[in-house]
Backbone as CSV, one residue per row, in Angstrom:
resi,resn,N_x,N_y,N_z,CA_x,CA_y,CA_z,C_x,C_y,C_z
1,UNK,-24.612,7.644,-1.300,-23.298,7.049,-1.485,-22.359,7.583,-0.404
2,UNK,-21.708,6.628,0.367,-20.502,6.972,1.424,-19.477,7.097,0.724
3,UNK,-18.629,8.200,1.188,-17.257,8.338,0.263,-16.126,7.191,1.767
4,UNK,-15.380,6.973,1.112,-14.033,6.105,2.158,-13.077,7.271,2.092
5,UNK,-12.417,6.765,3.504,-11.362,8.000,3.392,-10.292,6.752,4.160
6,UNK,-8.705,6.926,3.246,-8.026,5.667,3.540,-7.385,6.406,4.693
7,UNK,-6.717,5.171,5.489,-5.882,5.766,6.645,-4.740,6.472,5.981
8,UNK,-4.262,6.376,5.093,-3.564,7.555,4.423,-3.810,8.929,4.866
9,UNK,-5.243,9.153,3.785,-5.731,10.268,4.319,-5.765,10.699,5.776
10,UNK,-6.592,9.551,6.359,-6.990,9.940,7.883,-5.885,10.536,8.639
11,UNK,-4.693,10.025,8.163,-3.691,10.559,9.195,-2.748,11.746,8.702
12,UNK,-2.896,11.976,7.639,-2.446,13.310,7.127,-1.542,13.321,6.125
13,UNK,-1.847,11.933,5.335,-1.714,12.022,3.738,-0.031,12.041,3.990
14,UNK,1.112,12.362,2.613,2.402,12.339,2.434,2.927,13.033,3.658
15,UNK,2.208,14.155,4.013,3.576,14.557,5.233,3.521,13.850,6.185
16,UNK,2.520,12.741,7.050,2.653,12.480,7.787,3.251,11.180,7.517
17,UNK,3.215,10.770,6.481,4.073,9.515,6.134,5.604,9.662,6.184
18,UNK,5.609,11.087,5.188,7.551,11.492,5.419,7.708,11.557,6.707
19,UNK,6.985,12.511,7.545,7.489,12.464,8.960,7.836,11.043,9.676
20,UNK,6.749,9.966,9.510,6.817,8.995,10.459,8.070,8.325,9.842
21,UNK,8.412,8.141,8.632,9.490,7.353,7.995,10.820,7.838,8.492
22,UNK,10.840,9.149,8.347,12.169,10.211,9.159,11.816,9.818,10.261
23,UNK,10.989,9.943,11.166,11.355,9.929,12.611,11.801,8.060,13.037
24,UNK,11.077,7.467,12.395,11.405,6.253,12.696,12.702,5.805,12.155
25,UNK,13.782,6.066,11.146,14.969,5.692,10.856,15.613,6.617,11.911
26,UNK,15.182,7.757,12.568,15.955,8.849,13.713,16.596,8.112,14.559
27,UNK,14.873,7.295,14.989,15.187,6.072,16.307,15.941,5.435,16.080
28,UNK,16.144,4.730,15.097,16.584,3.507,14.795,18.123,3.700,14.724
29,UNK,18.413,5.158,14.134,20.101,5.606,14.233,20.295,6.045,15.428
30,UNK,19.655,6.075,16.180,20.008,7.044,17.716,19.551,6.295,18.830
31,UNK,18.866,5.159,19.138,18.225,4.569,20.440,19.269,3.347,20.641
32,UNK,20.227,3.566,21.417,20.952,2.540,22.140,19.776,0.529,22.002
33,UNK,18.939,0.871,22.113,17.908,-0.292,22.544,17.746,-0.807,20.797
34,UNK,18.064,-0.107,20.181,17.953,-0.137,18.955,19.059,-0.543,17.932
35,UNK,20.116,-0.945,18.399,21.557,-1.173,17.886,21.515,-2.460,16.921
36,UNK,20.990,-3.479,17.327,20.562,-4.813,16.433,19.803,-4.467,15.318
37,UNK,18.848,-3.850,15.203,17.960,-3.820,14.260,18.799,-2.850,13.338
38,UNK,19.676,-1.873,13.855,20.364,-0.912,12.907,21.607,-1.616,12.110
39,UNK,22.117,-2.442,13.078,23.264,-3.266,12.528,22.764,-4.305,11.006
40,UNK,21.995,-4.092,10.847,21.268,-5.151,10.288,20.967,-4.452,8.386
41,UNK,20.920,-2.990,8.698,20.680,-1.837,7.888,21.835,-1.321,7.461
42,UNK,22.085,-0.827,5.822,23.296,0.271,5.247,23.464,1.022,6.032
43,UNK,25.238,1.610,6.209,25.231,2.785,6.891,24.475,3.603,6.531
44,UNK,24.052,3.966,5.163,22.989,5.548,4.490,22.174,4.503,4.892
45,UNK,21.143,5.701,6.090,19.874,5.219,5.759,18.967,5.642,4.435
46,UNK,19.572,6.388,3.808,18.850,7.095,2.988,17.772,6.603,2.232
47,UNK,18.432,5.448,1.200,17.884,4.508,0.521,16.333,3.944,1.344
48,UNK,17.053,3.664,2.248,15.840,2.592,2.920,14.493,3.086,3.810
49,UNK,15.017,4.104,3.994,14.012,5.532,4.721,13.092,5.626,2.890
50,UNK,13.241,5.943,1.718,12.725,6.005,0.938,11.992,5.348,0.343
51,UNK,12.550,3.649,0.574,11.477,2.353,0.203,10.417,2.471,1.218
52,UNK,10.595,2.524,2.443,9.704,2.553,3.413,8.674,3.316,3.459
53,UNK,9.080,5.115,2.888,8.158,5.829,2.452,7.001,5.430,1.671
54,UNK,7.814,4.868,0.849,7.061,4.233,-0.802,6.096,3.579,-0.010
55,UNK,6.894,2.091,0.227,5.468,1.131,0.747,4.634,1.370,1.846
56,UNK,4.598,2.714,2.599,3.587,2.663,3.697,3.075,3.893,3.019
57,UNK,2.992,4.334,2.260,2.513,5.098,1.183,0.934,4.779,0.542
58,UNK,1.472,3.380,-0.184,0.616,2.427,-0.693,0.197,1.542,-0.025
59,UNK,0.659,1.247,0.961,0.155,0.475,2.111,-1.008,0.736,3.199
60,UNK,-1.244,2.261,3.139,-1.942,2.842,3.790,-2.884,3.517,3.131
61,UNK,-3.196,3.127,1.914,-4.059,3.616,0.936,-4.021,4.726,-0.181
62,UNK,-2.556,5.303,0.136,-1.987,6.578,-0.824,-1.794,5.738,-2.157
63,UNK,-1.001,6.723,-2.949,-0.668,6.472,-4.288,0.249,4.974,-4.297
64,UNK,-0.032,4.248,-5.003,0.828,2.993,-5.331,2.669,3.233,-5.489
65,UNK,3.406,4.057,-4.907,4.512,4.427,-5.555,5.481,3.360,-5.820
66,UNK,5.424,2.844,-4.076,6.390,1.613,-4.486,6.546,0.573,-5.726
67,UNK,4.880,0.077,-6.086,4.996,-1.122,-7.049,5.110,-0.376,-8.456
68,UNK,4.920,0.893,-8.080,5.255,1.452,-9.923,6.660,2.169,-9.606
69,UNK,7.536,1.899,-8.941,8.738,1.831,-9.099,9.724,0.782,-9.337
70,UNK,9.183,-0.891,-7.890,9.966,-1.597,-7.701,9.046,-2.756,-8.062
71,UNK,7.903,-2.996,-8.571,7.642,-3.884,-8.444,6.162,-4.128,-6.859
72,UNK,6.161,-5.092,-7.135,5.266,-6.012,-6.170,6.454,-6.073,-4.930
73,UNK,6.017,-6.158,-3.197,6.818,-5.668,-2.098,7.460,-7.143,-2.094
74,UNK,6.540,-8.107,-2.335,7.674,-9.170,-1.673,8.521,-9.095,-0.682
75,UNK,8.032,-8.301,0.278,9.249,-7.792,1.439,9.729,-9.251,2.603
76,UNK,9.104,-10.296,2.456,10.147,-11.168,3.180,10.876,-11.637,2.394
77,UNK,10.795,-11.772,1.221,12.092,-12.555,0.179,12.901,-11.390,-0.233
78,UNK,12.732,-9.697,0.227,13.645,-8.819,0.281,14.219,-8.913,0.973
79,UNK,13.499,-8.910,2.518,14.688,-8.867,3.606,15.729,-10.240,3.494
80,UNK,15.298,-11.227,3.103,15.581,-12.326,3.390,17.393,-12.133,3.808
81,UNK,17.614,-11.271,2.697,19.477,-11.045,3.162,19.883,-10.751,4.748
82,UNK,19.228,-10.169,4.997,19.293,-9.768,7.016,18.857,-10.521,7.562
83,UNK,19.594,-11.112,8.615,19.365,-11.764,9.457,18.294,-11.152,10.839
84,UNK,17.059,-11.832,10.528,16.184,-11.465,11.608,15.628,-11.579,12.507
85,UNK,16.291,-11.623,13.638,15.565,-12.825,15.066,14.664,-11.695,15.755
86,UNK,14.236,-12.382,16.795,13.091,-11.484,17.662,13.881,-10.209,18.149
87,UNK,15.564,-10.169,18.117,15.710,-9.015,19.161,15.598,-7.721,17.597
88,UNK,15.805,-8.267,16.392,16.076,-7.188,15.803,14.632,-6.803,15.353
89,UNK,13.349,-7.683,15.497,11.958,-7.663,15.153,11.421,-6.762,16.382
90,UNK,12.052,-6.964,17.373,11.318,-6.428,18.782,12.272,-4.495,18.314
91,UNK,13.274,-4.485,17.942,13.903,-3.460,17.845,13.193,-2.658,16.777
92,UNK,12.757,-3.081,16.050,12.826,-2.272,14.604,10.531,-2.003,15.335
93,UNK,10.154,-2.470,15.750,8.525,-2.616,16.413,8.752,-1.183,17.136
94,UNK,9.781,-1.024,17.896,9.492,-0.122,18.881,10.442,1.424,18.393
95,UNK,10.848,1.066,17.296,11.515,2.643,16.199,9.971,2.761,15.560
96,UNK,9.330,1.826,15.608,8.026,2.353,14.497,6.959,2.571,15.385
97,UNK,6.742,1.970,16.643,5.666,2.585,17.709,5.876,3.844,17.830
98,UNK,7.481,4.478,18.302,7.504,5.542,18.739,7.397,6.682,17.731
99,UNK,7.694,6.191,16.545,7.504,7.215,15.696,6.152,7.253,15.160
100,UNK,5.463,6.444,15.222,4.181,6.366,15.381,3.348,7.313,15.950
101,UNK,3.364,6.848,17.139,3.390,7.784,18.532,3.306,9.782,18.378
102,UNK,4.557,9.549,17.874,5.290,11.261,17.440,4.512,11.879,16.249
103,UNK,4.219,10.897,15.558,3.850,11.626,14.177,1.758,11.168,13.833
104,UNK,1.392,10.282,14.453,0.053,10.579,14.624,-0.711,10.672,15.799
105,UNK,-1.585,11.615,15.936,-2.149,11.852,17.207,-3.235,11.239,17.512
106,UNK,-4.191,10.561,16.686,-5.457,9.772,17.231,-5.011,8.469,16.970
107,UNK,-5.738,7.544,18.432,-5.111,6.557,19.148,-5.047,5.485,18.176
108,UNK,-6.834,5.795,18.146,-7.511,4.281,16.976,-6.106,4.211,16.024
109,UNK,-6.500,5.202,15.475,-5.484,5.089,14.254,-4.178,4.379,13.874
110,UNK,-3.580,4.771,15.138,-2.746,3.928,15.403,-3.225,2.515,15.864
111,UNK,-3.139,2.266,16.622,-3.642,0.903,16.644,-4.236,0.174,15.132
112,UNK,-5.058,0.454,14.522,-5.539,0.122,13.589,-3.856,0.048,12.684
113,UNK,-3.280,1.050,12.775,-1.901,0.425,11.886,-1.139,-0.241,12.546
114,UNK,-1.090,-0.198,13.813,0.630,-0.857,14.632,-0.135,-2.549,14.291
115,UNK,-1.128,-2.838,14.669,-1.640,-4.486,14.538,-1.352,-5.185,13.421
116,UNK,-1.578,-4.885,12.134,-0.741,-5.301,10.711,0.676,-5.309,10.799
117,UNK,0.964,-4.175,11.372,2.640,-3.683,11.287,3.019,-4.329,11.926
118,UNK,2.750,-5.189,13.145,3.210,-6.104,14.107,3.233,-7.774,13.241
119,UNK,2.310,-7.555,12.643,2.366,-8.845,12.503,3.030,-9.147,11.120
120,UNK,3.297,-8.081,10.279,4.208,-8.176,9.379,5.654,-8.276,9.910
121,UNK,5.902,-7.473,11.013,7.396,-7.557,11.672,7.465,-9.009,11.985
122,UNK,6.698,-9.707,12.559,6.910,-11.099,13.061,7.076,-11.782,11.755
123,UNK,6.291,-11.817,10.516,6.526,-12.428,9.255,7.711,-11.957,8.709
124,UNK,8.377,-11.019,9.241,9.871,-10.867,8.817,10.804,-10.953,9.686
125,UNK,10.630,-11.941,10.046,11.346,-12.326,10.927,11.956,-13.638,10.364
126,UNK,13.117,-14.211,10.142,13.770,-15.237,9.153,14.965,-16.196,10.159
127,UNK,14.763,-15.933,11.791,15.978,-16.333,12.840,15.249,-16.395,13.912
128,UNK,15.688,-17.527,14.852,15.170,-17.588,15.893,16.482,-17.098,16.894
């Protein structure tokens, strides 16, 4: 019998999730290139740094937190309130590459997550 080990695990389980979630709202409050996609977000990031935790949590094979808090993600009929064209999709892609980047060190890995994550950013996308 093969045991699975989720990319959760692979990449270093809750801390590396808190880290990437913190570092990626960092970007997103601090990168000039990044101003659209922030405008778009509560002044507290607080809140939203925490959903994000949740669902890439469970998204990445950890504990389910989000849907046994909020429900099922439905995250394009969440965002739906923000207005989302390519500059704030291209903005919010490259707060999560780089924190990406920062917070896991093997390549695959990444890749194996940025390719979903890309193409969920484009499905939330609601503006041309």
């Amino acid at each position: 019998m093969t045991e699975t080990t989720t990319l959760y695990e692979a990449i270093g389980g809750d801390a590396t999730v808190r880290l990437l979630t913190r570092r990626f709202y960092e970007h997103m409050d601090t990168l000039p290139e990044a101003a659209r996609c922030r405008a778009v977000h509560p002044p507290d990031l607080t809140g939203s740094e925490e959903k994000l935790y949740e669902y890439l949590t469970g998204w990445l094979g950890g504990p389910p937190i989000y849907v046994e808090k909020r429900g099922q993600p439905m995250l394009r009929r969440r965002h739906f309130i923000a207005e989302i064209g390519p500059a704030e999709r291209d903005e919010w892609l490259l707060c999560f590459t780089r924190a990406l980047e920062e917070t896991v060190s093997h390549q695959e890995l990444r890749e194996i997550i940025l390719e979903p994550i890309t193409r969920l950013a484009f499905h939330m996308q609601n503006k041309e």
